[in-house]
Structure formats: structure tokens, C-alpha cells
N, C-alpha and C positions, 0 to 999 in steps of 0.2 A: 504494500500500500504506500503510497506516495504522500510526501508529510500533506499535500493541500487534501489529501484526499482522509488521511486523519484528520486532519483542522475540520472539514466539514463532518466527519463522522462525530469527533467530540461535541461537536456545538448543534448537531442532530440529537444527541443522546441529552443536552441539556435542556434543548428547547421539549422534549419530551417530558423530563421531569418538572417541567414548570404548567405543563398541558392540564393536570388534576384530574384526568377520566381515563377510563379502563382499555386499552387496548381493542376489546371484543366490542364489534358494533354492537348497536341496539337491535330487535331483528323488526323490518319492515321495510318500508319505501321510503327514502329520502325525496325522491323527485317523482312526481306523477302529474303526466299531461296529458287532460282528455278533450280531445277532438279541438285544441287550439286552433286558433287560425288569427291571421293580423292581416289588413287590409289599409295602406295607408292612404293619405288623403287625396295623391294622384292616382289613385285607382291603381296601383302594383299589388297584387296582394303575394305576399312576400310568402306567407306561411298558411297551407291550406289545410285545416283538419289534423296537425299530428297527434297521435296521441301513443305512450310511451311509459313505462316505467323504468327509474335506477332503483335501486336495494340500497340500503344502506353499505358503506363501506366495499359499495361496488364503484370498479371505472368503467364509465362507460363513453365510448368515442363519437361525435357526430362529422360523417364525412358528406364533400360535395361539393359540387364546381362554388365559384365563385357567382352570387347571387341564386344559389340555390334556397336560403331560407336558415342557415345554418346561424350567422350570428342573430339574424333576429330572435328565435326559435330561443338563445341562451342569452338573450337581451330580457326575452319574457321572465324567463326565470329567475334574472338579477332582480326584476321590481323594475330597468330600466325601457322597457315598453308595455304598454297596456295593450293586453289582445281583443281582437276585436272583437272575436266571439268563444267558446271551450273556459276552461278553466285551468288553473295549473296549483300545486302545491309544492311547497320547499318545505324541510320538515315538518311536516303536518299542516301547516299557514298556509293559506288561498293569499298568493300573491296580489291581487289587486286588495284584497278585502285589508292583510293584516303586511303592508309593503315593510314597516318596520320589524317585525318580530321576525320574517325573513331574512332580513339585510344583515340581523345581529347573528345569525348562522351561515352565513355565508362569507365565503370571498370571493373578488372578483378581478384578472387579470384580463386586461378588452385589447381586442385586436390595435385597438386607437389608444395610445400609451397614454393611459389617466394620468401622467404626474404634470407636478408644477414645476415648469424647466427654471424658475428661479429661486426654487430651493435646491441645498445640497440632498442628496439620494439620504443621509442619515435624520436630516429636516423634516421630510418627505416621512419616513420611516414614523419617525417620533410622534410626527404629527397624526399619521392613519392609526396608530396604536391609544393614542389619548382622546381621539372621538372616539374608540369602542370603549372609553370608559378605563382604558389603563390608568395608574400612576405614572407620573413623569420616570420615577428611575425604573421601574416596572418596564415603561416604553424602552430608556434606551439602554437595558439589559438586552431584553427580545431584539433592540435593531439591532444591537451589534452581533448576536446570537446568527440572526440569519443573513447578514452582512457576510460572516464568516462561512456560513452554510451555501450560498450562493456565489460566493467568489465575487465580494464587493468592498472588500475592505481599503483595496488602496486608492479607492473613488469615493468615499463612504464622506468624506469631507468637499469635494466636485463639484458645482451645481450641475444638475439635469440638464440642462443646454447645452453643457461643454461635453455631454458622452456620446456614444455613439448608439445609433437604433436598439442595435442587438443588446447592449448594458444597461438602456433604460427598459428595455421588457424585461430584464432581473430585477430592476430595484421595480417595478411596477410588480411582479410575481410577488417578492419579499414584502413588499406594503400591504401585499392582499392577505398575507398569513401573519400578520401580526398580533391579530388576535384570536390565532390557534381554531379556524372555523371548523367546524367538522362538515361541512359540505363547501368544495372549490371548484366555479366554475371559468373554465380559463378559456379562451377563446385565441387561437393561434400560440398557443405560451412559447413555440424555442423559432418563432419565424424570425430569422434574421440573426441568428445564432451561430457561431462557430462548431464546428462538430462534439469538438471537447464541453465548452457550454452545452449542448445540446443534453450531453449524454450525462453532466452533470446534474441538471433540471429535473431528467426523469430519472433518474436516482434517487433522488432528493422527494421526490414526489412516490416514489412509489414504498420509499421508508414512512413517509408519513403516512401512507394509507392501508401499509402493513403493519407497523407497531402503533398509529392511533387509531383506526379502523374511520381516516377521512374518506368521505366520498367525493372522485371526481366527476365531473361533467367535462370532456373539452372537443371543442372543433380542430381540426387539422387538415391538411392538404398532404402531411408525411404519412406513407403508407408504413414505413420502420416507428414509425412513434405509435400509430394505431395500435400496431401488430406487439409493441414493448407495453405499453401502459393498461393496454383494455381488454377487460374481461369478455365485455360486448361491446358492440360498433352498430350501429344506423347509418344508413345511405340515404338524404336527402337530395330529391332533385326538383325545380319547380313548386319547392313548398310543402312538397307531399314527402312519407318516410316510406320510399321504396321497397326497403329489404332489411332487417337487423338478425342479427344473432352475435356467435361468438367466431370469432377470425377462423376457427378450425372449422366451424361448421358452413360459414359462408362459403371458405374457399372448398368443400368436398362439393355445394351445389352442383355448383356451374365449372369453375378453375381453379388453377395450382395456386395462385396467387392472388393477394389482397387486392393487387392493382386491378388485374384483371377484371376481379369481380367487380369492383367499383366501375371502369369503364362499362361493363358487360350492361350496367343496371342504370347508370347514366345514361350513357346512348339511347337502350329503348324504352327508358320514359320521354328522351328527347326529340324521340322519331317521332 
């Protein structure tokens, strides 16, 4: 093991003992969407009818071309779009009805990097950890915690403007776990990423969702991140959820491979 690679295990294993709950999920559904749909105000209607369940302390993948429905779909379930017709729940909470008591179970890393490019990334940190009701040293224990867990320490002082794409979707990742959510829904999380990053990320995320029992939600366009992070995957195309199950099963349908499948099920809903 490579010492950065101990630095992040140590300050994984501490950010754990500061979590206070039990490894073993709860048993149920963390996310349930029935028959949603969003239709925005020029008449696109982005998301037609999905409906879907995750398990607690399950990952589950949504794949699909670009404008397929995919970030809206996990827009719905941050609280950050009202659907226009279905319904949806994040832990147990109807997101339109209870949008706060969702928000304090969730994180949220957005294709569109939420930070403030004129704070430093440890600013940033401190500050997303003291709206969920941290203490000040509380916050910048945990910042520097996953500062070290993501590989941000020697930017951790930086503002947000001066980094680069790929480093602000870390400190944007790290802002969204600051208050240990047990449900993270990430949308794009390693686009723009170096390979080493990359593989740091889902590391990192998949210790969290093994020894907390977090549940993911995330979009991607990488068929190796599907195929590493998620139990199940969904194939959204035009709105609608094409095909889901689990990467082994998808690929016995139809092909050898994820990609394939994903073309195989894109194309002919597209014809």
C-alpha cells in the first residue's frame, strides 16, 4: 500500500468512527419512484413515467445518452426539481411534500460543480458541514478528514477558481459527505478525472457503502464505473427506464458486455 493510499485508509477509518450508526443497513427502500414524470415549461418533457426502487445500502447506476432524463430523474430526488406528475421518496419522505427532512439525509454531488469558486475548497468544506448543523471544530475535523481521504490536502487552502475541473468535482464530492448522509446521490462524480483520481473516488465510495451501509444513487456515461460501483444499473432513454437489473444479468440478455447492452437498448428505443 502506498503511504497516500494509507493516509486515505487512516482518515476513512476515522471518518467512520465519528459516523455513530451501525455498519448493517436498515432493511427497506431508500429511494422509490413511482411512475414520475417532469415536463418542463417549453414542452420537453424530460422524464416520462419512471418508476424504480434502490434498497437501502444498495448502489444503484442510472445510464444514458446525454438528455436522456438521467440528471433530471436525480435532480427529482435531491428536492432540486418538482415532478410534474408520480411521486418519489428518499428515506421514507415524499420529496415535494417533506423537501427538508430529505435534504438532511442526503448528499449531493451535481454534474454542474455546486461550489463557490471564491472560497478556498477547506471554506467550502466548513461551510457545507455547519448548515447541517455541525460545530465549527466538528466541521473542520471532518474537512480535513476527507480532505485527506480524497486527495485535497495540498489545495485544501486554494480558492475554487484557481483549481482545475477534475479537483473541484473532489472538493464538491467531499462537501456533499460532510455530514456523513447515508443516502448519496452523485451525478457524473469522476467526469473529468485522472484515472488514478478516478479509481481513488470509487474506492472511497465503495468503503463507505461497505462499512456504513451508505446508499448510492449515480449517473454515468463510464461503463468501468457502472460495472465497479453497482449492484444494479437502469438504462434510461427519452425519459423512459428501458431495461434494469444487475451488470451480470443485463449482459447474459442480449451481450458480452455493458457497453453493448447499453447501445443494444438505446438504439431501439431511439428507432
Amino acid at each position: 500500500m502506498t503511504s497516500s493510499s494509507t493516509t486515505a485508509a487512516r482518515a476513512l477509518d476515522e471518518l467512520i468512527g465519528l459516523a455513530g450508526r451501525p455498519a448493517t443497513p436498515d432493511i427497506g427502500d431508500a429511494v422509490v419512484l413511482d411512475d414520475v414524470a417532469k415536463t418542463y415549461p417549453d414542452g420537453t418533457e424530460a422524464v416520462r413515467g419512471i418508476s424504480l426502487r434502490v434498497a437501502a445500502g444498495e448502489s444503484f447506476g442510472i445510464l444514458g445518452p446525454n438528455g436522456a432524463g438521467k440528471s433530471t430523474t436525480i435532480g427529482v430526488l435531491g428536492t432540486l426539481v418538482k415532478p410534474t406528475s408520480g411521486r418519489a421518496w428518499v428515506a421514507g419522505h415524499d420529496v415535494v411534500a417533506k423537501p427538508i427532512e430529505v435534504r438532511r439525509r442526503i448528499g449531493f454531488a451535481m454534474q454542474d460543480v455546486g461550489v463557490d469558486a471564491f472560497a478556498t475548497a477547506s471554506e467550502l468544506m466548513v461551510l457545507q458541514g455547519r448548515l447541517h448543523g455541525l460545530r465549527k471544530a466538528d466541521a473542520v475535523t471532518r474537512a480535513q478528514l476527507l480532505q485527506r481521504l480524497v486527495g485535497l490536502e495540498q489545495v485544501a487552502d486554494k480558492r475554487v477558481s484557481a483549481l482545475s475541473g477534475g479537483t473541484r468535482r473532489r472538493v464538491d464530492l467531499a462537501a456533499s459527505l460532510m455530514h456523513l448522509p447515508p443516502i448519496v446521490f452523485l451525478d457524473e462524480p469522476t467526469e473529468g478525472l485522472d484515472p488514478r483520481s478516478r479509481g481513488a473516488i470509487w474506492e472511497t465510495l465503495t468503503e463507505l457503502r461497505d462499512r456504513l451501509g451508505v446508499t448510492l444513487v449515480l449517473t454515468t456515461h463510464d461503463m468501468d464505473e457502472a460495472e465497479s460501483l453497482c449492484d444494479r444499473i437502469g438504462i434510461v432513454d427519452h425519459g423512459a427506464l428501458v431495461v434494469e437489473g444487475t451488470p451480470e444479468s443485463l449482459k447474459s440478455t442480449a451481450t458480452p458486455t455493458l457497453e453493448a447492452v447499453y447501445l443494444h437498448h438505446t438504439e431501439r428505443q431511439a428507432a
